[in-house]
C-alpha positions in Angstrom: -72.7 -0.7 17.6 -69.2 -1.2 17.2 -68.7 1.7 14.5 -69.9 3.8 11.7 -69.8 3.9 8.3 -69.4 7.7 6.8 -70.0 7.2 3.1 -67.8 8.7 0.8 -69.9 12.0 -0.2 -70.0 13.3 -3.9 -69.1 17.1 -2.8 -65.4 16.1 -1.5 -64.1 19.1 -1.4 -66.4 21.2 0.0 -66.8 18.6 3.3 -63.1 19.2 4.0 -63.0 22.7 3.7 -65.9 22.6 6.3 -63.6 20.5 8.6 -61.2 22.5 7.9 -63.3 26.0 8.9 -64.0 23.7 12.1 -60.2 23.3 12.7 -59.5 26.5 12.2 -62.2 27.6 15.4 -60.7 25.5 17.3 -57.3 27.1 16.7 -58.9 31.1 16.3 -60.6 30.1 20.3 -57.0 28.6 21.6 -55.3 31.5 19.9 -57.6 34.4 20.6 -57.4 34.2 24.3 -54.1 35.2 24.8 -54.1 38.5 23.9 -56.9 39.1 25.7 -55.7 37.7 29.9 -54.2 41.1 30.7 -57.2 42.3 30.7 -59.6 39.2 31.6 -57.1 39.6 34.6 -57.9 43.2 36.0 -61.3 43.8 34.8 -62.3 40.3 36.6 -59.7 40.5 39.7 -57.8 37.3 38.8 -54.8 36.7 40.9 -51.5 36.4 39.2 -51.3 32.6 39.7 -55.0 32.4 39.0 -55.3 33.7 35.7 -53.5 30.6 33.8 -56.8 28.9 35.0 -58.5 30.2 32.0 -56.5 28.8 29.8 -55.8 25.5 31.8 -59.6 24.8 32.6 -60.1 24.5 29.1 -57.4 22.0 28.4 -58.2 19.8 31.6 -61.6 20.0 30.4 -60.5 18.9 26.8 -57.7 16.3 27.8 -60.4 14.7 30.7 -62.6 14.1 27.8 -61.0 13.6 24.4 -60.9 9.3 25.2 -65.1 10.2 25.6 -65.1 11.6 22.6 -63.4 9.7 20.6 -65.3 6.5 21.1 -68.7 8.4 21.4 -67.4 9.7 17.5 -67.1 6.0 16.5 -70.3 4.5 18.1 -72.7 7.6 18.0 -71.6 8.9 15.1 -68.7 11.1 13.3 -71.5 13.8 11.9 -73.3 13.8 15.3 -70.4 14.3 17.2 -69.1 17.0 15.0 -72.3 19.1 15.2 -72.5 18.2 19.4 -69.1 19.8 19.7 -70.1 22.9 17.7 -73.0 23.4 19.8 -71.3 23.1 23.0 -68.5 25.6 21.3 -71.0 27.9 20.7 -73.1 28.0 24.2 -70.3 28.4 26.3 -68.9 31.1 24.0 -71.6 33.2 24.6 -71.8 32.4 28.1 -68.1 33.0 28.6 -69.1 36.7 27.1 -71.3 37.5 29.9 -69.2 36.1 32.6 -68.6 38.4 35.7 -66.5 36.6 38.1 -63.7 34.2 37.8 -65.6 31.2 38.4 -68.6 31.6 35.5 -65.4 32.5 33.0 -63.4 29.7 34.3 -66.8 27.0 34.3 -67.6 28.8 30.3 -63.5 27.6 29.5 -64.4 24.1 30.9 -67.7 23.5 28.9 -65.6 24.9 25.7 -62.6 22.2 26.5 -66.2 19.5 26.4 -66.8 21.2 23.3 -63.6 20.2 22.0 -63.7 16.4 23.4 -66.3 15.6 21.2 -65.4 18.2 18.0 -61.7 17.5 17.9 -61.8 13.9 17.1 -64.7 14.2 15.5 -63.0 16.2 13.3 -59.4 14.4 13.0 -61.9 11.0 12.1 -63.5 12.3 9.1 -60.5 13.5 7.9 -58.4 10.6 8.4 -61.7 7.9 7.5 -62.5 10.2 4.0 -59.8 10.5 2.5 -57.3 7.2 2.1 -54.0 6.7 3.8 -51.0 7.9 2.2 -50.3 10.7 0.1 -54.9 11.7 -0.1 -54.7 11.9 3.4 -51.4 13.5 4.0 -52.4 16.7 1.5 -56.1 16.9 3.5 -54.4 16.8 6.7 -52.1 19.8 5.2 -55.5 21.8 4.5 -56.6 20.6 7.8 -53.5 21.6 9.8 -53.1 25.0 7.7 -56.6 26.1 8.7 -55.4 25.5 12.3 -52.5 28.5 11.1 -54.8 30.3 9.2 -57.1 30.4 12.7 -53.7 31.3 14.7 -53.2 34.2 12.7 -57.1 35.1 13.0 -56.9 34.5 16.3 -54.2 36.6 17.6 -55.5 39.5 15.3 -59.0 39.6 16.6 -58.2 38.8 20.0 -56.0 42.3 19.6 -58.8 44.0 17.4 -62.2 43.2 19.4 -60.1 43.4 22.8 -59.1 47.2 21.9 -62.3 48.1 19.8 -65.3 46.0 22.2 -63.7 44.8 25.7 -62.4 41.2 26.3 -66.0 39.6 26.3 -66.5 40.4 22.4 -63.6 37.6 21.8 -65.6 34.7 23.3 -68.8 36.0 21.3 -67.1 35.7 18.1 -67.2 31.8 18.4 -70.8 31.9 18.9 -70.7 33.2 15.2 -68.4 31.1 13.6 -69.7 27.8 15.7 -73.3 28.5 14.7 -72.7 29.0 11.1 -70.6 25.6 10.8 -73.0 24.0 12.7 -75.9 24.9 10.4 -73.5 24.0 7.2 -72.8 20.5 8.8 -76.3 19.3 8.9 -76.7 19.6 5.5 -73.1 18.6 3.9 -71.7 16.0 6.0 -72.9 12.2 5.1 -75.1 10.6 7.4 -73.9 8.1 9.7 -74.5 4.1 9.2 -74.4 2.3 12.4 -73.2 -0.7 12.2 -74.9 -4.2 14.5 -73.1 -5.0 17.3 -71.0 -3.9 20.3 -72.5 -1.2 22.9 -71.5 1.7 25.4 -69.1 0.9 27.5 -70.3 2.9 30.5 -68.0 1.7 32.9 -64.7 2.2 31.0 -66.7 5.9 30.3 -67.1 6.9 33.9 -63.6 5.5 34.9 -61.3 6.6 32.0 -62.9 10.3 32.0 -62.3 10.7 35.5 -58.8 9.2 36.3 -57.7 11.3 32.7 -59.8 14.5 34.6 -58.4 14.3 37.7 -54.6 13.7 36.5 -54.5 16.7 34.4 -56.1 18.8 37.2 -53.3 17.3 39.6 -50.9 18.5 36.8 -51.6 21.7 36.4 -52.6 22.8 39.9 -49.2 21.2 41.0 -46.7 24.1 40.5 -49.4 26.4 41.7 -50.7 24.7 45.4 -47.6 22.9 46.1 -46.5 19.1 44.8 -46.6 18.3 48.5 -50.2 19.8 48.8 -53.1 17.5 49.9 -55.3 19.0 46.7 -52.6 17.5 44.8 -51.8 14.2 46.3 -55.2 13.1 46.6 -56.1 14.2 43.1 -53.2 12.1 42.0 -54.1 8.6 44.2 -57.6 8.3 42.8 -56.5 9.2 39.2 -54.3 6.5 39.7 -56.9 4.2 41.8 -58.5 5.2 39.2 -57.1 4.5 36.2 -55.9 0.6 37.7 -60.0 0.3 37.8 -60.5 1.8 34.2 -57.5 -1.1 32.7 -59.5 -4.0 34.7 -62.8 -2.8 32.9 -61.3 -3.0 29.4 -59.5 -6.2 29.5 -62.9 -7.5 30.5 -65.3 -5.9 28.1 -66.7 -6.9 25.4 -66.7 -3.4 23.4 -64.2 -1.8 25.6 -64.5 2.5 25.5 -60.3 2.1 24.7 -59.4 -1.2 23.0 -56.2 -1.9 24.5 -55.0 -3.6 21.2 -54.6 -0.1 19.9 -51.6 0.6 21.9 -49.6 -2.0 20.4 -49.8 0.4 17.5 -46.4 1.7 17.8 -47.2 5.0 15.2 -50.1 5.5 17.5 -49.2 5.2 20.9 -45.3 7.0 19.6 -47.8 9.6 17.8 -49.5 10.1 21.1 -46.3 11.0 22.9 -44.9 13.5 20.2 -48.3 15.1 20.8 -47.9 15.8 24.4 -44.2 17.0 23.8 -45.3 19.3 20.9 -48.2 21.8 23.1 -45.9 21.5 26.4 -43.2 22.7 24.3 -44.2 24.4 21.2 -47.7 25.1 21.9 -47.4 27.1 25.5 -44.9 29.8 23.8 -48.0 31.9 23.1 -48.4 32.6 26.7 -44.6 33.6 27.4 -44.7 35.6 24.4 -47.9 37.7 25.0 -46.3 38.3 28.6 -43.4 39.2 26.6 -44.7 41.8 24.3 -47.7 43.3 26.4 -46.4 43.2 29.9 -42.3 43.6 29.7 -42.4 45.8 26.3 -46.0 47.5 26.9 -47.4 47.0 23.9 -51.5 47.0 23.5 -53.7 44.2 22.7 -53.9 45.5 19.4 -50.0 45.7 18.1 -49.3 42.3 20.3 -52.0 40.4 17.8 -50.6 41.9 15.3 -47.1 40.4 16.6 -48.4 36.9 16.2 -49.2 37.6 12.6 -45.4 36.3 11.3 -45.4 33.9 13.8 -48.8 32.4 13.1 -48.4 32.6 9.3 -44.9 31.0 9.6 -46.9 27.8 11.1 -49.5 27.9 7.9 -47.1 27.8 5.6 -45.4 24.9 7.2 -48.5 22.4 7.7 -48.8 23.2 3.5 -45.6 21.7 3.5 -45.0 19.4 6.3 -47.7 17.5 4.1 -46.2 17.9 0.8 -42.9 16.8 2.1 -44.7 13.5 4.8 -45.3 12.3 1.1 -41.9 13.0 -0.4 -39.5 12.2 2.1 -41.6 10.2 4.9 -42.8 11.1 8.1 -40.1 10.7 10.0 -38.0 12.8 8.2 -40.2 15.3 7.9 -40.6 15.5 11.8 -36.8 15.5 12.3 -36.2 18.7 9.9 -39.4 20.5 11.6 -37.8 19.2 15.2 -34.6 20.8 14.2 -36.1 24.4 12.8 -38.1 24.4 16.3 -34.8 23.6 18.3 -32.4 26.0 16.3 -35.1 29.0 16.5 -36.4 29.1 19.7 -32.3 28.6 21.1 -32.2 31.8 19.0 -35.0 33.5 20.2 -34.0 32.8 23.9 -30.5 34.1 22.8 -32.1 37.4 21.5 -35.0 38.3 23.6 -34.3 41.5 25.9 -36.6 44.3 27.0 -35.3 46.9 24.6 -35.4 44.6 21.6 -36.4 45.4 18.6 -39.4 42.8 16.5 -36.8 42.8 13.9 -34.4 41.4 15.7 -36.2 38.7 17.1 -38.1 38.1 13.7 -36.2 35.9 11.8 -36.3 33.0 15.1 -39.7 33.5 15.3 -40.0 32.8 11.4 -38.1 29.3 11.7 -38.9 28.0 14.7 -43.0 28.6 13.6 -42.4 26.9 10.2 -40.9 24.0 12.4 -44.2 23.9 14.3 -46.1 24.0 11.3 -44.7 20.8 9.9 -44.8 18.8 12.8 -47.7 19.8 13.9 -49.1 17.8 10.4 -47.2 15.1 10.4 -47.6 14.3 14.0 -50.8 13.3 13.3 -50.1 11.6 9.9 -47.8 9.7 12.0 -50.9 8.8 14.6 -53.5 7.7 11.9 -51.1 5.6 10.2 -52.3 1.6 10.5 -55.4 2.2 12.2 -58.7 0.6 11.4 -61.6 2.4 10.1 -64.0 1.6 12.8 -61.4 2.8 15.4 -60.4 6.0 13.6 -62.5 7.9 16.2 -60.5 6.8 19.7 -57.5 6.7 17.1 -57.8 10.7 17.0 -59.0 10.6 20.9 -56.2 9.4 21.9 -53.7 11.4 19.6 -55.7 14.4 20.8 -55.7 13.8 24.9 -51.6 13.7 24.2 -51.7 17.2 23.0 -54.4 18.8 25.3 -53.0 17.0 27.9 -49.6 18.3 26.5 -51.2 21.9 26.5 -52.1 22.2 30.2 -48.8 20.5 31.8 -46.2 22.4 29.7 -48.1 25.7 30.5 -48.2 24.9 34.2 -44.2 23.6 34.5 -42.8 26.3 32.2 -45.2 28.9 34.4 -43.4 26.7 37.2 -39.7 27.2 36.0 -40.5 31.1 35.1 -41.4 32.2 38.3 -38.7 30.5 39.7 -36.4 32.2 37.4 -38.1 35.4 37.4 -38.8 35.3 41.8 -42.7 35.3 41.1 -42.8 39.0 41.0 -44.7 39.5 37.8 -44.6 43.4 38.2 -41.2 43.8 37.9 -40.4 43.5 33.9 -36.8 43.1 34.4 -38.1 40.2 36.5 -40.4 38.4 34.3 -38.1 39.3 31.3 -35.5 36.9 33.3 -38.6 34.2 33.5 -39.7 34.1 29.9 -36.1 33.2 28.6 -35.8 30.6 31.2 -38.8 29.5 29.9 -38.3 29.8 25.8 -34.8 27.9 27.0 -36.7 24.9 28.6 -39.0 25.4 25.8 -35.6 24.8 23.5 -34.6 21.6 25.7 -38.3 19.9 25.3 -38.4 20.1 21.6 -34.6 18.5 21.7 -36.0 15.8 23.7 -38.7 15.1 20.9 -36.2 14.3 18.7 -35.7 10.6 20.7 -39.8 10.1 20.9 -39.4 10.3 17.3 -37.0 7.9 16.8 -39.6 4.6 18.0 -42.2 5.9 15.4 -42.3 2.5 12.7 -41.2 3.5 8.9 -44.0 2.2 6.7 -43.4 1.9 3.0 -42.5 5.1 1.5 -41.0 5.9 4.7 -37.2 5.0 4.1 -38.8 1.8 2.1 -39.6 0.2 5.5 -42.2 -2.4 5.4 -46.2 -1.2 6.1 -47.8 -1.8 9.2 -51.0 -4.0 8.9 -54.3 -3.0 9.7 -53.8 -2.7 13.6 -50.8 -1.4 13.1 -48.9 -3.6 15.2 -46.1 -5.5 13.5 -45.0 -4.8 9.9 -46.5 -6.4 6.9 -43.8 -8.0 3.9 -44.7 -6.0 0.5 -45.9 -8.6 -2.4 -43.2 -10.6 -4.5 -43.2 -9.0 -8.0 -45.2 -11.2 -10.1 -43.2 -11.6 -13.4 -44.7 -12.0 -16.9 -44.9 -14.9 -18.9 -42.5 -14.5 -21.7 -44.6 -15.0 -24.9 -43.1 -16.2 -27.8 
C-alpha cells in the first residue's frame, strides 16, 4: 500500500469540528498538567529535578514516535489511526489516575505521548488531505489550531478546578471521557479508508528511525539533568546517532521507504519542521515557568493559577482565528513575521515586569500580546508545512512537522530548566531564588523566538505569498504560473 484515499464526506463540517474536538484533547491533556505538578510532586515524592519527567516522558514518547505515525496514518489508514490514538489516549489516562509512584505516572505519560504519535498526524492529515490547499485549508486549520486555544484555556481551568475540588488524579481521568466519546463519534463520521495497491511496511526504517528519534530526545532532555558529560547521556547520544546513519542507509535503499527522503527537498516542509521545534522550545515551555511563577513564588492555588491561564490561553484562540484569516490575506510568511514580532515584543515585556509582588494587571497586557503572537504562528506554522506536499504523503508530511514541535517541547523545557537553575542556584525553595530563574528563563525564551525570525526567512513564497511562484507537487522547486491566454478579437 503506498497510501489512502479518504473520500471527500457529505457532512464536511461536522468531520472537522470532530478533529477539531480531537485537537483540542490534545491541547486540554498538554495544558491540564501544569497546574497540577505541585501537587503530582509531594503527594507522589518526586524530586525537584524529577518532576519535569512527567511532562518530558510524554513528549520523548511523542517526538520518538510521531515519524511511526505518520507513515502508519498513510499506509494503515487516516480513520484507523485516528481512533488507535484515541484509544491509547484514553487507557493511559485512566491508568495515569491510579498511578502511585513515580514510575506507573511517568510509564501512563509515555503511553499518552504513543497516543499522540499516531492521533496527531492523524489528525493534521485529514485536515490538510480534506480540505484543498490555499485559502479552504488555511480557514480549517484556523478552527483546527483555535480548538488547540480553546483546549488551553480548558485545560488550565480544569487542571485548577478538578486539582482543588478531586486531587490531581481526576485531571488524567477527564481524558478518559473526552477520548472515549470522540472515539465512539469517529467510527461513525469519518470516511473509510481506501487502500491503495502497492508499496509495503517498511519495518526496518520503522525499528531504526523510532529508535535513533527515541533515544535522541531522551539524551536531550536528561542532559541538563545527569550531566552532558554523563555516560547515560553519551551513550544515548552514539547509538541515536549509530543509529540514525543505519536508519538513512535503509531509506535510500527501500522500495517504500517509512520517510521518503525526497520530502526534505521540500523547502516549506523541512523550514516548517524547524519553526516547529523553535516555537514549543520557546513559546510552548512558558507554561511551566509561569505555573512555577504564580503557584510557587506568588502562592497562589491550583484553582486561581488556572484561572491565570485563562487571558493567556484565550489570547492564543483568538490568534489561530486570525493567523488564518490573515495566511490568506497577506501570505504566510508575513503572517509568521508579525506573530514572531508580538511573541518577541511581549515576552521582553513580561521578563521586564515580572517580580514577586506584581500585580496580574501589570503583567497582563504582555501576556495578551505575546499569546496572540503564539496563536498565529502556531497556524501558520503548519500552513507553511503542508504547503506542496502530495496527498499520499500528507501523513509523514504532518509526522514530521509534528516530531519538530514535540521534539521542540521536550528540549526547550529541559535547556530553559537548565538556564533557570543556573540563574536561580537550583534552590527551588527559595522564591526570591526561582523568581531570579524564571526571568532568565522568559529572557531566553525572548532570544529563541528572535532567532525564529531567520528560520523563517528560508520558507519558499508560493503564489499569493508576495506573488512568488507555487511550488509543484513535491514541493521542491517553484512552478512558472500559466501565460494568460488572450481572446480572439471577434469582429
Amino acid at each position: 500500500m503506498s497510501g489512502i484515499n479518504s473520500t471527500r464526506p457529505r457532512h464536511l463540517g461536522a468531520v472537522l469540528a470532530l478533529l477539531a474536538f480531537a485537537q483540542m484533547i490534545i491541547a486540554i491533556d498538554y495544558n491540564i498538567v501544569f497546574v497540577s505538578l505541585p501537587e503530582i510532586g509531594e503527594d507522589l515524592g518526586f524530586g525537584a529535578q524529577d518532576l519535569q519527567w512527567v511532562v518530558s516522558a510524554y513528549a520523548v514518547a511523542f517526538g520518538g514516535f510521531l515519524l511511526l505515525g505518520g507513515r502508519a496514518t498513510d499506509l494503515f489508514g487516516r480513520k484507523r489511526m485516528f481512533v488507535l490514538g484515541l484509544f491509547l489516549y484514553a487507557a493511559s489516562s485512566l491508568a495515569g489516575g491510579f498511578a502511585d509512584a513515580p514510575w506507573l505516572l511517568i510509564a501512563a505519560r509515555a503511553v499518552q505521548g504513543l497516543g499522540g504519535a499516531f492521533l496527531a498526524p492523524a489528525t493534521l492529515s485529514l485536515v490538510t488531505s480534506l480540505f484543498a490547499e490555499g485559502a479552504e485549508r488555511n480557514r480549517a486549520l484556523s478552527v483546527w489550531g483555535g480548538a488547540g486555544g480553546s483546549g488551553m484555556v480548558l485545560g488550565s481551568i480544569l487542571g485548577g478546578l478538578l486539582t482543588d475540588a478531586f486531587g490531581w488524579p481526576s485531571v488524567f481521568y477527564v481524558n478518559v471521557l473526552l477520548a472515549g466519546a470522540a472515539m465512539v463519534v469517529a467510527v461513525w463520521l469519518l470516511p473509510d479508508d481506501t487502500p491503495q495497491a502497492g508499496g509495503g511496511f517498511d519495518l526496518p526504517g520503522a525499528v531504526t528511525g523510532t529508535a535513533a528519534s527515541t533515544l535522541f530526545v531522551f539524551a536531550l532532555v536528561q542532559g541538563p539533568d545527569a550531566g552532558w558529560g554523563s555516560g547515560q547521556v553519551l551513550t544515548s547520544l552514539a547509538v541515536a546517532v549509530v543509529t540514525f546513519a543505519v536508519f538513512l542507509v535503509i531509506e535510500r535503499r527501500s522500495a517504500a521507504p517509512m520517510v521518503p527522503l525526497r520530502l526534505f527537498g521540500n523547502r516549506n516542509l523541512s523550514t516548517g519542521a524547524g519553526i516547529t521545534f523553535l516555537f514549543m522550545a520557546t513559546f510552548g515551555a512558558l507554561a511551566y515557568f509561569l505555573t512555577q511563577y504564580w503557584q510557587i513564588v506568588q502562592g497562589h492555588s491550583a484553582w486561581t493559577t488556572g484561572f491565570a491561564f485563562v487571558l493567556p490561553s484565550g489570547s492564543v484562540l483568538v490568534g489561530t482565528v486570525a493567523g488564518g484569516k490573515w495566511a490568506t490575506r497577506f501570505g504566510v510568511r508575513n503572517t509568521l513575521f508579525i506573530g514572531l514580532t508580538m511573541g518577541v515584543v511581549g515576552t521582553v515585556v513580561l521578563a521586564l515586569t515580572l517580580g514577586q509582588d506584581v500585580s496580574y494587571g501589570a503583567i497582563a497586557p504582555s501576556l495578551f500580546l505575546l499569546s496572540l503572537g503564539q496563536g498565529i504562528v502556531f497556524t501558520t506554522m503548519f500552513a507553511a508545512a503542508t504547503t506542496g506536499v502530495l496527498p499520499a504523503d500528507q501523513g509523514i508530511g504532518s509526522g514530521i512537522a509534528t516530531t519538530g514541535q514535540q521534539i521542540g517541547g521536550a528540549v526547550g523545557l529541559a535547556v530553559l530548566i537548565a538556564i533557570a537553575d543556573s540563574a536561580g542556584g537550583g534552590d527551588t525553595k527559595d522564591t526570591g531564588q526561582l523568581m531570579d530563574g524564571v526571568t532568565t528563563a522568559t529572557w531566553a525564551i525572548a532570544v529563541g523566538i528572535a532567532l525564529t525570525f531567520l528560520v523563517v526567512l528560508n520558507l519558499r513564497k508560493p503564489a499569493g505569498d508576495d506573488g512568488a511562484a507555487p511550488a509543484d507537487r513535491d514541493g521542491t522547486e517553484p512552478v512558472a504560473p500559466p501565460k494568460p491566454v488572450r481572446a480572439t478579437p471577434t469582429a
